[in-house]
C-alpha positions in Angstrom: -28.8 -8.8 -8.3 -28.0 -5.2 -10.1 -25.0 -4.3 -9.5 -23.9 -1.1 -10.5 -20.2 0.6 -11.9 -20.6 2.9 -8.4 -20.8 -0.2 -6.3 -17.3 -1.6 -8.6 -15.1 1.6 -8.2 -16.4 1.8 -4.6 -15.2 -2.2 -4.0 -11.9 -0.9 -5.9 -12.0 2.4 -3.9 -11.9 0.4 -0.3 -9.4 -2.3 -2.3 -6.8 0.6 -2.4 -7.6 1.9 1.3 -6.8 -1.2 2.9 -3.5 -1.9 0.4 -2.2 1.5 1.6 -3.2 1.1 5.4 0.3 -1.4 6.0 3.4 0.4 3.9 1.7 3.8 5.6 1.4 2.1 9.0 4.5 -0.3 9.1 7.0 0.6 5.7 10.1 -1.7 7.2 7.2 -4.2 7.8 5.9 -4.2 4.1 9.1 -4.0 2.6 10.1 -7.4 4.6 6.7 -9.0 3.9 7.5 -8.3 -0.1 11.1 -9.2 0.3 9.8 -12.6 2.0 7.1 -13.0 -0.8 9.8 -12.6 -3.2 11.3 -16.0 -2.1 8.3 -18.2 -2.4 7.5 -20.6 -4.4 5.2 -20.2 -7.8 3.2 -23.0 -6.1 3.2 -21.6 -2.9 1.8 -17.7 -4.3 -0.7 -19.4 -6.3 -1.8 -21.2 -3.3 -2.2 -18.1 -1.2 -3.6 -16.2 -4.2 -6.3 -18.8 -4.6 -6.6 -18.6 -0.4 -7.3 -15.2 -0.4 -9.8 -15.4 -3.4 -12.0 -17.8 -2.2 -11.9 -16.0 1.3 -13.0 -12.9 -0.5 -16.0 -14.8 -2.2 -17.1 -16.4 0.8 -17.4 -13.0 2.7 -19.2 -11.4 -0.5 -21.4 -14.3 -0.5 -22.3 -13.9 3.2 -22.2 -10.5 2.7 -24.6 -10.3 -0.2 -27.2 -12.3 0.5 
């Protein structure tokens, strides 16, 4: 597999897209998403955050190959 720094910025390129699509679409919905986020757990975060990870590996994966 070559990989090359354009595919990278392009991955952080879309990254960036889809991070802005929700505060643009919904701002009072993103500012109670964050406020609720701000309440959780360490524990619970890390959970999600690992979640989301291995979700975005899988679909690489399957995306990849």
């Amino acid at each position: 597999m070559n990989l090359a720094w354009s595919d990278l910025l392009a991955a952080v390129a879309i990254l960036l897209v889809l991070e802005g699509v929700l505060p643009f679409v919904n701002p009072n919905g993103t500012r109670r998403v964050f406020q609720q986020l701000s309440q959780m757990m360490d524990r619970e975060l890390r959970v999600a955050g690992f979640i989301a990870m291995a979700a975005g590996l899988v679909l690489l994966f399957v995306v990849r190959s």
